[in-house]
N, C-alpha and C positions, 0 to 999 in steps of 0.2 A: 630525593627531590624529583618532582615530576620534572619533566622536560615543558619549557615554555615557550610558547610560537611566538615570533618577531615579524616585524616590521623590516622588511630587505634593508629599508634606508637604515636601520637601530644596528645598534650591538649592546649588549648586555654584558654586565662586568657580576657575578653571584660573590656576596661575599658573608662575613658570619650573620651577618643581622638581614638578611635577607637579597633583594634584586634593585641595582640600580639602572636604570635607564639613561644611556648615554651616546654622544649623538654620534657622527659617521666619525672614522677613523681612519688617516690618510696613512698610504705606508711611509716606514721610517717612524713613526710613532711608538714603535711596540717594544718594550723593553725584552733584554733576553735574560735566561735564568742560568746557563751552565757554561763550561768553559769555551762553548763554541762561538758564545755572545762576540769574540771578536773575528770569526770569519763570516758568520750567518747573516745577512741583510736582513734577509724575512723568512719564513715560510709560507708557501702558496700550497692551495688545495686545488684540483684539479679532479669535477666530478661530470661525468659524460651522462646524458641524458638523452637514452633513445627514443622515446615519444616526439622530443621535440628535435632532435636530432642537432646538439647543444654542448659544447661544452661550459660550466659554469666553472669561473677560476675567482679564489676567494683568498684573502691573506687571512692569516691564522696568527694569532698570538700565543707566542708558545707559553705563555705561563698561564693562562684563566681558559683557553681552545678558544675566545670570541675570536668569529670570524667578520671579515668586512668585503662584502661584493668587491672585484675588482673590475669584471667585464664578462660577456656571455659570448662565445665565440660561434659559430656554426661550424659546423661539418658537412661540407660540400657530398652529393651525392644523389640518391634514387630518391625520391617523393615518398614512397614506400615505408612505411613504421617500422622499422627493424624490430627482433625482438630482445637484443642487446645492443651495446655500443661498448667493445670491450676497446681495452686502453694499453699502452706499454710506453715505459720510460726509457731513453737511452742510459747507457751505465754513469755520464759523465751528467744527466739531468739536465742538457741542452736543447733536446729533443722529447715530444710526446707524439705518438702515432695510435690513430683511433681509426678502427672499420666498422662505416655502415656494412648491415647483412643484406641489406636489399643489393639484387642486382645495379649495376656491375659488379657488384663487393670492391667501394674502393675501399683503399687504408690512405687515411692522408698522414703528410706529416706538417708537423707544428716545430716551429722554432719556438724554445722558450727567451723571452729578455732578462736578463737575470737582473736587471736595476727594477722591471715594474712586475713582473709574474705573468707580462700579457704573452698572447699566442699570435704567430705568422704564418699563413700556411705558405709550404715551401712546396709541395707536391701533392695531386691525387695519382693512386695506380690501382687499375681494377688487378684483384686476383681472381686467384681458379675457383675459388670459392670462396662462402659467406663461412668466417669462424668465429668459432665460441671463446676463442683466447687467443692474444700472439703475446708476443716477449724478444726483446732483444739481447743477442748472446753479450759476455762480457766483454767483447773487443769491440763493439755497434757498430760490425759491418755485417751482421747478418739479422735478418727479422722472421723467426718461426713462428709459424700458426697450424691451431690445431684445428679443422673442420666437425663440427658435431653432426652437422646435415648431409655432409657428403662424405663423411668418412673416410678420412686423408690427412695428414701434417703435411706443411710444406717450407719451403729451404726459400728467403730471396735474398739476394744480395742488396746491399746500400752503393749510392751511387757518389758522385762526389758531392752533393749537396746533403748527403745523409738522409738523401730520401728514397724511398724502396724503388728497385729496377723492376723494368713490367718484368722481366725473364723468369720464371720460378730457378733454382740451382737443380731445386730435386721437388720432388711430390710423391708420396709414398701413402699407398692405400692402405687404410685400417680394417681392425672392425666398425662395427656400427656405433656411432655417438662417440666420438672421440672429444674428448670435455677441456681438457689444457696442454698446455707443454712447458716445463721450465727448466732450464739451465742453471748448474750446478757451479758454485764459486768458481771452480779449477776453468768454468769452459772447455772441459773436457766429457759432460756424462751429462743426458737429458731425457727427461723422463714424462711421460703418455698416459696419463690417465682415460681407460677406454671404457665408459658407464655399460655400453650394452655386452661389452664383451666378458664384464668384470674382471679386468686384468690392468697390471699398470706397463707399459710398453717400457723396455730400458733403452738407451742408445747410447754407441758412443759418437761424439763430436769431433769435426777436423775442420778447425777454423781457418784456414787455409784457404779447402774449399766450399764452406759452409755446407759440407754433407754428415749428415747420419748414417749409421752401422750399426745393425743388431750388437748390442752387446750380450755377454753369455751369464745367464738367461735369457734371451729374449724378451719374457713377461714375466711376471711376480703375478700369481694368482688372488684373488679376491677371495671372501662366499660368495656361495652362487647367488645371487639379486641383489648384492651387497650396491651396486651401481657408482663403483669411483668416479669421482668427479674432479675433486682440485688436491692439489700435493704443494708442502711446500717444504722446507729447510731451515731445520735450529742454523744459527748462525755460527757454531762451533764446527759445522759440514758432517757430524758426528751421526746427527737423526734426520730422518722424513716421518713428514705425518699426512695421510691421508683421511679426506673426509669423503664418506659413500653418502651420495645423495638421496639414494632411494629409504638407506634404511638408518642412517643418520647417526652414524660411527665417525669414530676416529683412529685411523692406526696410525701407531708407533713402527719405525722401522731401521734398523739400524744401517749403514751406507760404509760399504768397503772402498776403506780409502784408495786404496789403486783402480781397483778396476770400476767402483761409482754402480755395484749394486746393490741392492737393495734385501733385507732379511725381516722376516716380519718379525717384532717383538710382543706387542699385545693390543689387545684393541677394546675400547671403552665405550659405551653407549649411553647416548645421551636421554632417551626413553621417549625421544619424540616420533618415533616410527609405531604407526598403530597397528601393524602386521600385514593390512591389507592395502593399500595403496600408498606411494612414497610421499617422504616426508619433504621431497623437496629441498635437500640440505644444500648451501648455494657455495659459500666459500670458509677460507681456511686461512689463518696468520698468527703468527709468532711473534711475542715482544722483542724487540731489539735487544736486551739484554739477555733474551733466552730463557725464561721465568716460566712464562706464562704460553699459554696456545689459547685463540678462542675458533668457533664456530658456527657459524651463522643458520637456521632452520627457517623455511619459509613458512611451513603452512602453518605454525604457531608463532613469528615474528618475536622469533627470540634470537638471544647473543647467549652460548654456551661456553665455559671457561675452563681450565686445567692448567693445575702446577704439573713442571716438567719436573723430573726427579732430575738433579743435577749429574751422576754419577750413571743411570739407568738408561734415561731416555723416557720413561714409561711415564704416565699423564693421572692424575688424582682431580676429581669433579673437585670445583672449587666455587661452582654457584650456574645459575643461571637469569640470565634478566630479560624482562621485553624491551621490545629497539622498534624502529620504524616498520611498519605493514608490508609484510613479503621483502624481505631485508635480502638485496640480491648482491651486494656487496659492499666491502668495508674494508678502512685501514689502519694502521696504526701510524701517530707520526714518531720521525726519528728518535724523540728522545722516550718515547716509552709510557708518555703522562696520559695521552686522548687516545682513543679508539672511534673514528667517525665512520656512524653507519646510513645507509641509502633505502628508501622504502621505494621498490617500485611503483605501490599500488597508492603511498603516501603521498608521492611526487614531495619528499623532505627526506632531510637528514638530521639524524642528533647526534651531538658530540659527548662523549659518553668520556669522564673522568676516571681516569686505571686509580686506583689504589696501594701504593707502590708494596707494599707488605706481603698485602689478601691476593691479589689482582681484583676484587671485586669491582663490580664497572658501576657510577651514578650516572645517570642525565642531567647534565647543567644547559646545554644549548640546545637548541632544534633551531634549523633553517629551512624557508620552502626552498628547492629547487626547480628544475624543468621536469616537461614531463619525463614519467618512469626513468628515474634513476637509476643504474646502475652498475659502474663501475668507481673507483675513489684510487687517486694516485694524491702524492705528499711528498711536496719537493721543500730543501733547504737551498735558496739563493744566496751562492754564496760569492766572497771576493774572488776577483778574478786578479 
């Protein structure tokens, strides 16, 4: 089923005999389908839109993905069109913190209310630079970011309002284009994907004092122009998978449980790298249940998909689909059923229906958003 464009004020309910058209949907409304139904209030989407420099936050119905506008927040900052607006959730989902890249490079951070999904800004802090990802460790007193433009990660502390201190802890120079940073369940092991350097940086973590330390290896090599980009974690701690944005792979890697590094296992190509200039591959996630991996390709605005071997780690093509225009990124929500994805060039997103068998992905929703699109976080509010 193709994807259908809406009316912000509509939500659409797709059922066997076709599309109903039905009017705005207040939250508290939205029935739940699995055993969480009696902690979960709602779920809220939370999608950053650097054009307009915006967050848009939406309530999701976990059983059909219709979503319904709840509020468009701004992101205080530089005038300046950033060329992302990347995002990170605190561990405990009370906090969302977004950096404009325009100078000053702030990061603010957002209170979430857990009865309506709306956002508070609670602080802006300029850092040392404009990055292409941050993330908060498991304990959310610390907020790493990786620099693409300046080539650097950095360490900051949380203050007591859970907003970032201007003070960096640490700041540690890379190679060129440093593309993300994410921390490893333990909060002990964190890992640098470096596009220009093709290598993935290893560290270990001491949340103590929110510092990094070479772990040994220091790097886990690439191909040479392979150009890593995002890394994430089966949820068993067991695999990492990396996506090279240049040449539009996927590795498999397997992760030593003590020491958190990393061993290449195999690696799959998706065939959308034309040999001579890169394909732009954007980001990388795992179903909740640990099934499935997809991958997102820009310069052909597809969504690429793969069964994880349960026993192996190792990933088998299981389809490919088209998603929104220059698809810069996407998420899955908690229970495993939607995949929504972000067109930067679409300024929309579609919420794409998992097929819980195949993993195959359909289009049942499209929403416009703000401009350029791209980043997607996906909270469950829950009882407190």
């Amino acid at each position: 089923m193709a994807p259908v464009r809406i009316n912000r004020r509509e939500v659409l309910h797709f059922g066997l005999r076709g599309v109903v058209v039905l009017g705005p949907l207040p939250l508290g409304t939205f029935g739940a389908s699995s055993a969480m139904a009696d902690t979960v209030l709602e779920t809220v989407v939370y999608v950053s839109n650097a054009g307009s420099r915006d967050i848009s936050v939406l309530a999701m119905n976990r059983d059909t993905g219709v979503l319904t506008p709840i509020e468009k927040k701004e992101v205080p900052g530089s005038d300046k069109s950033p060329s992302s607006l990347p995002m990170a959730l605190s561990p405990d989902k009370r906090f969302i913190y977004a950096q404009l890249r325009g100078q000053p490079y702030p990061v603010s951070t957002f209170s979430i209310d857990h009865r309506s999904g709306k956002l508070a800004l609670v602080g802006t802090t300029p850092l040392v630079d404009q990055m292409a990802y941050v993330t908060v460790d498991r304990s959310g007193k610390h907020l790493l970011g990786a620099s693409y433009v300046g080539a650097k990660v950095a360490s900051y502390p949380m203050d007591g309002r859970s907003a970032v201190s201007e003070k960096a802890t640490q700041i540690i120079d890379t190679q060129p284009k440093t593309h993300c940073i994410l921390v490893d369940a333990s909060n002990r092991h964190v890992y640098v994907p470096v596009l220009g350097a093709d290598h993935i940086m290893q560290f270990r973590f001491d949340v103590a004092s929110g510092k990094l330390a070479p772990s040994d290896p220091p790097v886990v090599a690439t191909k040479a122009g392979a150009g890593p980009r995002h890394f994430t974690i089966h949820p068993n701690g067991k695999w990492g998978y990396l996506l090279t944005e240049t040449t539009a792979t996927i590795g498999a890697y397997s992760i030593d449980k003590d020491k958190g590094t990393l061993t290449e296992l195999a690696f799959v190509d998706t065939g959308d790298h034309n040999g001579k200039d890169s394909a732009f591959a954007s980001d990388i996630h795992v179903t909740p249940d640990g099934r499935f991996v997809y991958g997102a390709v820009r310069t052909t605005s597809t969504l690429h998909g793969y069964r994880i071997d349960p026993d192996k780690g190792t990933l088998t093509a299981i389809g490919k689909w088209p998603t929104e225009k220059v698809p810069r990124g996407f998420a899955i929500d908690p229970r495993g059923k939607f995949l929504l994805s972000v067109g930067m060039d679409s300024s929309a997103m579609t919420v794409h229906a998992i097929d819980q068998g195949s993993g195959a992905l359909t289009p049942v929703h499209q929403y416009p958003m703000g401009t350029q699109p791209n980043w997607v976080e996906i909270v469950d509010l829950i009882k407190s």
